[in-house]
N, C-alpha and C positions, 0 to 999 in steps of 0.2 A: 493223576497216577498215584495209585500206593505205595507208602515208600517203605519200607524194612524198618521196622525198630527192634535194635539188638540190643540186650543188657549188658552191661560193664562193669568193672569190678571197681572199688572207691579208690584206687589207686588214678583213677583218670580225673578225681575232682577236680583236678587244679587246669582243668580246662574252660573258659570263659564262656554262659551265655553272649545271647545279644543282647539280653538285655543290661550285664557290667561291662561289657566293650565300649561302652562312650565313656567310663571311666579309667578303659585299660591303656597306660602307655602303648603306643605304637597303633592305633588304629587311627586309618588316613584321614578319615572324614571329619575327625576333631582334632587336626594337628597341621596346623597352619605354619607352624614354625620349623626350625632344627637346630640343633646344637653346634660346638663347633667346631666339629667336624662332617657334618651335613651327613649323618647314617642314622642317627634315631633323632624322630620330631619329636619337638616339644618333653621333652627329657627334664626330670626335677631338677634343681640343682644339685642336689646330694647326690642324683645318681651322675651327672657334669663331673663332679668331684672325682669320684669313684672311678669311672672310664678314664683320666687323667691320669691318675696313680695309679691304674690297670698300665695305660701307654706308657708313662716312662718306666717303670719297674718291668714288664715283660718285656715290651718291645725293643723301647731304644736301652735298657741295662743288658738284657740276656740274649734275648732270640734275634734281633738285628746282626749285636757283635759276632753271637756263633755263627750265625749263617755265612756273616762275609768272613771268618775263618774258616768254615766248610767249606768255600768257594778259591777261597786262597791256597789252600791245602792240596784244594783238586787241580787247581788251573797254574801249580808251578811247575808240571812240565813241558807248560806254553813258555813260559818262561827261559825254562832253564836250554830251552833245544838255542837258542839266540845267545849261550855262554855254553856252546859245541859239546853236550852231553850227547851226541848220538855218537860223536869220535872217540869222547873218552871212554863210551860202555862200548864200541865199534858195531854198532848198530847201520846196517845197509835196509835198503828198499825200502819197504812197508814195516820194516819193524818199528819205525816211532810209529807209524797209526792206531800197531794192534798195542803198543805202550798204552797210548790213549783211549782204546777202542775198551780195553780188558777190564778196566776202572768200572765201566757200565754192567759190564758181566757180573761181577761181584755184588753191585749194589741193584739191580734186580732182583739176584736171586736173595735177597735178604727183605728186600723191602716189605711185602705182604706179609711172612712170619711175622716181621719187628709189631708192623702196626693190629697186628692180630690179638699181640701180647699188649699191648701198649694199654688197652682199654682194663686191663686186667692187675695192673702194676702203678708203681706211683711215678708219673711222667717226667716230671722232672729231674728226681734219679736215674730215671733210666736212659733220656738224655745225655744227662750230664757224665753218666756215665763210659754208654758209647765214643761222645767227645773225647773223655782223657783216654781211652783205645785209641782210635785216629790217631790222636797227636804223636802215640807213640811208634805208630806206624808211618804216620807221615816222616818224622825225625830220622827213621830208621832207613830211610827210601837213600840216606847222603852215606850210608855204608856201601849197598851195591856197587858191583864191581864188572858186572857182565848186561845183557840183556835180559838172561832168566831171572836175574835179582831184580829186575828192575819192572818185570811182568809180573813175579810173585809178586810186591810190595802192591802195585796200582789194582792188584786183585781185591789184595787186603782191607786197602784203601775204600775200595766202594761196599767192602761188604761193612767194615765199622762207620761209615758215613751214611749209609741205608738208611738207619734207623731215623735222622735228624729231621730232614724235610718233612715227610708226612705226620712225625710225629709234632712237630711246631703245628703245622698245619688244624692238625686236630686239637691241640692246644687253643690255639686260637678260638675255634667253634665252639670249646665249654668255655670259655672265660669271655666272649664279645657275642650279641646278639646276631642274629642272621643279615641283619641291614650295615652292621659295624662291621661284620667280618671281609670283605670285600679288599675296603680299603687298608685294614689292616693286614691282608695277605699280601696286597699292594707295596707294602712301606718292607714286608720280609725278602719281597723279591727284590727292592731294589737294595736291599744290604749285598746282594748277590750279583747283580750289575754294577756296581761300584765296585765290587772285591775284583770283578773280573778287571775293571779299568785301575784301580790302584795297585793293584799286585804287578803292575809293569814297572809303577814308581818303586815300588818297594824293591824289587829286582833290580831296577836301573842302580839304587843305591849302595843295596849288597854283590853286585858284582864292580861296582867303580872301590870299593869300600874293603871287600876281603876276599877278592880275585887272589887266590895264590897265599895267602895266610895261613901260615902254621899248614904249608904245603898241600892245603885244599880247593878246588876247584870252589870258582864262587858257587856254583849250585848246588854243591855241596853245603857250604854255609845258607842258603836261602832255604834248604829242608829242615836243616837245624832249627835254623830261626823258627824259622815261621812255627813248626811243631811245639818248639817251646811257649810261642804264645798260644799259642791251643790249649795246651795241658792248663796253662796257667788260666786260662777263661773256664775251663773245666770245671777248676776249682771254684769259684767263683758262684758257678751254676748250680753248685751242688746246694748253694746256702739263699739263692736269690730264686731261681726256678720254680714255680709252684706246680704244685701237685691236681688242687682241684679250690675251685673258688669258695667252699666252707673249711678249706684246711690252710688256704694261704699263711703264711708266717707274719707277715708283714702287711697285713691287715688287721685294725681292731674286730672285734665283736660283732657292732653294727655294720662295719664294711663285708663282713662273709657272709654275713645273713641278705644286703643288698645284692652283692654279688650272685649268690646261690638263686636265692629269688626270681631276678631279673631274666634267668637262663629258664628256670622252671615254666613259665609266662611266654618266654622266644618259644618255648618248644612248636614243632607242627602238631597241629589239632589228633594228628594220626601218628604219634608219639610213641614208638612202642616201649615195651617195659624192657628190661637187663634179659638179657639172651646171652648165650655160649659168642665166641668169637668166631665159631664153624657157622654157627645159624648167621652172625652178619657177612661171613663170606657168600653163605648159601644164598642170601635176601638178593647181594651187589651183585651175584654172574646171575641171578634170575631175573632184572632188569635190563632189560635190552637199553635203557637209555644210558645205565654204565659203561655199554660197550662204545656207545656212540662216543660220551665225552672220550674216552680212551683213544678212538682213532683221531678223535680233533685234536689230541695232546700228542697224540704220535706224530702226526703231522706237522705239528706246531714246534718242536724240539729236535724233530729233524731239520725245520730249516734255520736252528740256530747252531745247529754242527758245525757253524765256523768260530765258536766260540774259543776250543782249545788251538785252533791253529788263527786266531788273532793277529797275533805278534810275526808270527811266518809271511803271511799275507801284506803286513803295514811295512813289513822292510822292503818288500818290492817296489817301495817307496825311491830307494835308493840311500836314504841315511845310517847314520853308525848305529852298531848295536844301542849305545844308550839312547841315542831319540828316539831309535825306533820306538825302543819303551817307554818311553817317555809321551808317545805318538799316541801308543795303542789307549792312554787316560781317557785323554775328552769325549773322544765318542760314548762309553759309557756310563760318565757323569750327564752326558747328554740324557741320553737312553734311562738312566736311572729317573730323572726329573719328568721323562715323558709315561713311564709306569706309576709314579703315583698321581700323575693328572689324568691316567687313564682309570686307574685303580677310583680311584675320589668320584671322578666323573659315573663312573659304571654305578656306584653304590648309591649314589646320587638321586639319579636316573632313574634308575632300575631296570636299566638298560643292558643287556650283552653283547645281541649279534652285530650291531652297526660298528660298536667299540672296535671289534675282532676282527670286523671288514675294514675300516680303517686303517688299523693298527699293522693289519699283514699288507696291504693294499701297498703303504710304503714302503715296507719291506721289499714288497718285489721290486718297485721302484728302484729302489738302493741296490739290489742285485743286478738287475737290468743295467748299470750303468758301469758297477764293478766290472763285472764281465764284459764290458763293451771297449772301457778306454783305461790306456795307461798313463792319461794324463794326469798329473801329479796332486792337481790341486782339487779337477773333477772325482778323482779318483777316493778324496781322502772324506770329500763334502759325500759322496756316495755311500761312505765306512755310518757316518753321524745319519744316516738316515737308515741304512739297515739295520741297525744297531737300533738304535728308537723305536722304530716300525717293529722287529720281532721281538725286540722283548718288553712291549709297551701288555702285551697279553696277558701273559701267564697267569695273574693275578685276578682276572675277569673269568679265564675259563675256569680254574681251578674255586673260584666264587662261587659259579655256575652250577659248578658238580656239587662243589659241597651243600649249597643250600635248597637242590632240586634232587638229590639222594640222601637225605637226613634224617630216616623215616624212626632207625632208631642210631645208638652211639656206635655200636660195632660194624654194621653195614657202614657209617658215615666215615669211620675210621679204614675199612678196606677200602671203600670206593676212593679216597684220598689214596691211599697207598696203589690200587691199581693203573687211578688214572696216572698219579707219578712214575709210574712202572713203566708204564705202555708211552708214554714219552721218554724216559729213559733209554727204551731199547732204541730209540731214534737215534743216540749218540752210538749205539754199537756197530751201526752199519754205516753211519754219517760219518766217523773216521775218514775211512776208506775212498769218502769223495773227496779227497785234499790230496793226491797223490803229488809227491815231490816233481814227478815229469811234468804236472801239468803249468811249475812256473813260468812267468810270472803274472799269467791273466788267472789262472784259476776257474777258468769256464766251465769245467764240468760240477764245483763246488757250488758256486754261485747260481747256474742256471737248474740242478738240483731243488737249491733252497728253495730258488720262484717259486718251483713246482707244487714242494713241498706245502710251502705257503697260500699259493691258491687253492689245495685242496683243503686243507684245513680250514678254510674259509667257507669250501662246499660245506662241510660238516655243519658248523655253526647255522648256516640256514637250512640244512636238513632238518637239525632238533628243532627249528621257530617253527619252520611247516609242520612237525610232527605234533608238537605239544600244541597248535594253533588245533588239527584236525582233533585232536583226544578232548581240549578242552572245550570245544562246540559241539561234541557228542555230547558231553557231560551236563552242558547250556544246556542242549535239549530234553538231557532224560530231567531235569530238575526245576523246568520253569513251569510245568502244571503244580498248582495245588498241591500240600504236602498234608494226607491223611492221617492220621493218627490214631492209633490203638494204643490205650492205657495198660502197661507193664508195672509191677511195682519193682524196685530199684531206681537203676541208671540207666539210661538212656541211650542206645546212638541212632542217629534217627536220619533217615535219608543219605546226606550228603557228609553224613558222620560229627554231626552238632551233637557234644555230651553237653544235657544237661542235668541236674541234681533232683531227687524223689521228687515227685509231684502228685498229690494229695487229690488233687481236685482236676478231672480229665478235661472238664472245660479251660482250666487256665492252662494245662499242657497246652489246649489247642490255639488260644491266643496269643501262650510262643511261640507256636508255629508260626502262626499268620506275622506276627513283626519278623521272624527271621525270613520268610518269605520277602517280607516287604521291604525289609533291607539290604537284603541283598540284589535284589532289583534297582530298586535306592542307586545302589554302588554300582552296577552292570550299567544302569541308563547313566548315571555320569561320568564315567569314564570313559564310554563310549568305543572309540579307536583305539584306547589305550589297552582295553579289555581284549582285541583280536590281537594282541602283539605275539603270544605263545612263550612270551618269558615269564608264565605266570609264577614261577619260583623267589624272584626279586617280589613280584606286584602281591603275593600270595603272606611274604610278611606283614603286611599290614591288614590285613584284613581273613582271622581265621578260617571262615569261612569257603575264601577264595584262595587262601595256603592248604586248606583240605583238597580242593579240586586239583589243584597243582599236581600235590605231592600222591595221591592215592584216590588214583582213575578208576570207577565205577564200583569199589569196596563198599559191600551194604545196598547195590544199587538194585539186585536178585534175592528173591527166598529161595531159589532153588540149589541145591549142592554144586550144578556146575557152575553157576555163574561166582558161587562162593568159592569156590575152586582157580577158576579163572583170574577172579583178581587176586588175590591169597598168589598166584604166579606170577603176575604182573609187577605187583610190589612189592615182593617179599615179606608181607605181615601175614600174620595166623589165619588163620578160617575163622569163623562162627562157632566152629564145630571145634577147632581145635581150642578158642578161649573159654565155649564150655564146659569143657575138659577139664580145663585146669582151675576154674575158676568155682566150677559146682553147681552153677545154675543152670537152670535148663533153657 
């Protein structure tokens, strides 16, 4: 079969033959080993060095601490209802759900602007910035005096906290390769299960501590607190944060040029060049596979809506306020330990949907038993398994999205912000399943989450079967013979392989033949592994097989519709629209 060869502009050189991929880091078939952290094989030492002082400087200095103070910030009115703020603001009925419910509304309607902008500004200012807002609003939540103060403020609250998560998020993706990012999404999310489980201690100590102090409710005092350590990490952010990995601060010379490099090299073969922030909105809703992860995140954070009513739940335990808080720790120091063995594992692997059936698999489990018995001790071993089982995920799916919609930085950066979106609105209706009548089983909470949790689980083998079916079309339009017609320029040639001028038509065509031949190569040895449909994980390592992945049948037509068609599919350009801009014909 003839295959398309389209010209490109020199902007794509830095895209690898076959024939320097047995020298390129990250390609499978010559990388026997891995580093240690098991995401990039066989890694230099310099570049060991560099991913290290990447991890403690971003990770565990900045983006860990903020995140478990973004999580702290949002989850103290789990807290504070167990030191009777629903009496002292006289709040009846469902008014603490929509307290909690309204937090989501704000931080929806902000998320996709924030990360729109974010590609366009310098990240880690603008982080750091939003952060000292929060804290100031967070602080400010220990002045309310009514219910309406207290819905303004949790309004406020998610719409200055908006911006944090997907913009980390997409932090992560320019500063760690596609196989690193995983697990290190893994280690952000469990800053955020632990904040959920230590903000009970923290609480247990500020209300034993300054209960009634200078004539303030303790929860009063734990909005203070807490906001002042925000502000103060704020600060902090603003000098430690980095912006982009050639402008880092606290990197020498040779560390930005490694850094910058390394990411040039991760990119997918189908890389587009800097686009408006409209055009990556426009690429993310024009991929139906967006929508997909979206409902899997929907589903997946609705069945952890019993996050904010935690502490409500563990007193039905029977104990005092303070064990109770004290109570609600272990389960997600548990849960925390079981996300980055899940997160490690998945990057590992390169594995998703089994992780995600797993993961939820217990979660029902742990629902299933919650809702069933109020024995004290089944009851609490049930808390340590739902807790682990749903949020052992997040870190795998949001992996998923990111590195199987990453075609260019602004779509990569919406589809993070929608798919967090489209799970967030989970929490704005998931309030509402914790109604106060339902103590002290909580059955409609609990058997909800199942629910929630087995569809999400549909979702994830949805996308295996989907991407399974699109990538044995693709087998087939590609396993005859690849033709070649001599263009002068640059090349994209069938399955979208740039290679550089070629002088001599017969040596193009002996590229051909090895790229043929290797990628065969890699198809007959992997065998099983090759039908798995999570070619997004399996597709970093091997360009060739990250083109099929990421941009289904692009170049695989001469004619306008089928240019047409995938130009829809995956939101990159036409043929028609590159030689437009580009001059050639």
């Amino acid at each position: 079969m003839a295959a398309s060869i389209e010209k490109r502009t020199s902007r794509e050189e830095h895209v690898d033959t076959f024939a320097d991929d047995e020298k390129k880091p990250g390609f499978s078939a010559q990388e026997p080993g891995a580093d240690y952290s098991g995401a990039v094989r066989k890694t230099d030492p310099e570049e060991i060095k560099l991913v290290r002082k990447l991890d403690w400087m971003i990770m565990v200095s900045t983006l860990c601490v903020m995140y478990f103070l973004n999580y702290v910030d949002r989850n103290a009115i789990a807290q504070a209802r167990i030191n009777d703020i629903e009496e002292d603001l006289g709040m009846t009925g469902n008014d603490f759900n929509t307290a909690v419910s309204i937090l989501f509304v704000g931080y929806v309607l902000m998320q996709i602007p924030s990360n729109m902008l974010i590609t366009k500004v310098k990240p880690g200012m603008y982080m750091s910035a939003w952060m000292l807002v929060w804290a100031v609003v967070s602080a400010c939540t220990a002045l309310v005096q009514n219910f309406a103060g207290i819905v303004a403020c949790r309004f406020f609250l998610g719409v200055t906290e908006a911006p944090f998560y997907p913009g980390a998020t997409y932090m992560l993706s320019t500063f760690y390769t596609r196989k690193e990012v995983a697990s290190r999404i893994a280690m952000l999310y469990c800053a955020q299960i632990l904040a959920t489980g230590f903000s009970g201690l923290i609480a247990a100590g500020i209300f034993a501590g300054l209960d009634d102090v200078r004539g303030l409710e303790g929860w009063r005092w734990l909005f203070i607190l807490e906001g002042a350590a925000t502000a103060l990490m704020a600060l902090v952010g603003f000098w430690l944060l980095p912006d982009t990995p050639s402008t880092t601060r606290w990197l020498n010379e040779r560390e930005r040029e490694l850094a910058h490099t390394r990411m040039v090299k991760d990119r997918p073969a189908n890389h587009g060049t800097e686009g408006s922030a409209l055009e990556g909105l426009k690429q993310a809703c024009r991929d139906k596979r967006t929508w997909l992860f979206i409902l899997m995140q929907n589903f997946h954070l609705s069945a952890c809506s019993f996050n904010s009513f935690f502490p409500t739940v563990v007193r039905t335990l029977g104990f005092s306020d303070t064990i109770t808080l004290v109570l609600t720790c272990p389960p997600f120091i548990f849960a925390g330990a079981a996300g980055i063995l899940f997160g490690w594992s998945s990057g590992r692997l390169h594995e998703r949907t089994w992780h995600i059936t797993v993961g939820l698999t217990c979660a029902i489990v742990g629902f299933a038993v919650a809702a069933a018995t109020l024995n004290v001790p089944a009851r609490y071993v049930s808390f340590f398994i739902l807790a682990s089982g749903a949020y052992s995920v997040n870190s795998v799916i949001i992996g998923w999205a990111s590195s199987t919609l990453s075609q260019t930085k602004e779509k990569k950066a919406v589809v993070l912000a929608m798919t967090n979106v489209g799970g967030q609105i989970g929490y704005i209706y998931g309030a509402y399943l914790w109604p106060k009548s339902d103590d002290p089983r909580y059955v409609i909470g609990f058997s909800a989450s199942a629910a929630f949790a087995l569809a999400s689980i549909g979702c994830a083998w949805f996308i295996r079967v989907l991407l399974i079916r699109e990538n044995r079309k693709i087998r087939a339009s590609t396993s005859e013979h690849v033709n070649l017609k001599y263009q002068h320029g640059l090349y994209h040639v069938g399955i979208a392989l740039v290679v550089p001028n070629v002088d001599d038509t017969d040596d193009y065509e002996h590229r051909a033949k090895q790229t043929d031949q290797k990628y065969d190569d890699v198809a007959s040895k992997e065998g099983d592994e090759d039908e798995s449909g999570e070619h997004t994980e399996r597709g970093d390592d091997h360009p060739v097989r990250a083109k099929l992945c990421h941009e289904p049948f692009v170049g695989q037509a001469a004619n306008e519709a089928a240019d047409d068609a995938g130009a829809a599919q995956t939101g990159l350009p036409t043929r028609r629209q590159l030689r437009a801009t580009t001059g050639f014909n």
